[in-house]
N, C-alpha and C positions, 0 to 999 in steps of 0.2 A: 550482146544479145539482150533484147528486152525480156524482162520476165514477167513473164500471165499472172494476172491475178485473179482469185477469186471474188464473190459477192463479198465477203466478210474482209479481202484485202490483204488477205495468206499467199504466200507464193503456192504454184499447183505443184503437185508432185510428177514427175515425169509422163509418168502413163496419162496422168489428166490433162497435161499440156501436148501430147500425141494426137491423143484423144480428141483435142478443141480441134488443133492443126485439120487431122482427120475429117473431124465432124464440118468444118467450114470449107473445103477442098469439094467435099462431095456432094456441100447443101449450093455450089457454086458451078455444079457440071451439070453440062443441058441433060444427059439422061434421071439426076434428081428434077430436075425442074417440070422436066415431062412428066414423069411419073406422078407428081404432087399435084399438076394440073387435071390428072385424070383421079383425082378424089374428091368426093361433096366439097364443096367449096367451105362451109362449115366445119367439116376435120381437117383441111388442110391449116385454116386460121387459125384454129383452135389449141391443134395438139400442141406443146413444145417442139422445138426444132430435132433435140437431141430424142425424141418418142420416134419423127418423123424418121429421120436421118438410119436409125434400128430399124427400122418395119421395111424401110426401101433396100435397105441389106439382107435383109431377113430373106424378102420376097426374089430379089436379084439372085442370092446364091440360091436358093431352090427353085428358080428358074433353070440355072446352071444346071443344075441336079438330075436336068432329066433331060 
């Protein structure tokens, strides 16, 4: 198994290699990709992926919510 690295070149510690796994699984399913397409085109470029990827969870589970 290949191990993730950081910027700095550290191996990740578990939860942040979940985490990556996670964050790139969900920035790669058509419901993120609609969702990011229905924001100014300016926030969707702009924000970080990992900002993006929290706010579409955010927004999904309190979608759920009611």
């Amino acid at each position: 198994m290949a191990v993730i690295r950081s910027a700095s070149s550290t191996p990740l510690s578990d939860h942040a290699r979940i985490w990556y796994s996670l964050k790139c699984a969900i920035a790669s399913s058509s419901g993120f990709k609609s969702w990011k397409g229905e924001l100014p085109s300016a926030e969707a470029e702009a924000a970080p992926l990992d900002q993006l990827v929290r706010r579409y969870l955010r927004e999904t589970l309190e979608t759920l919510a009611y």
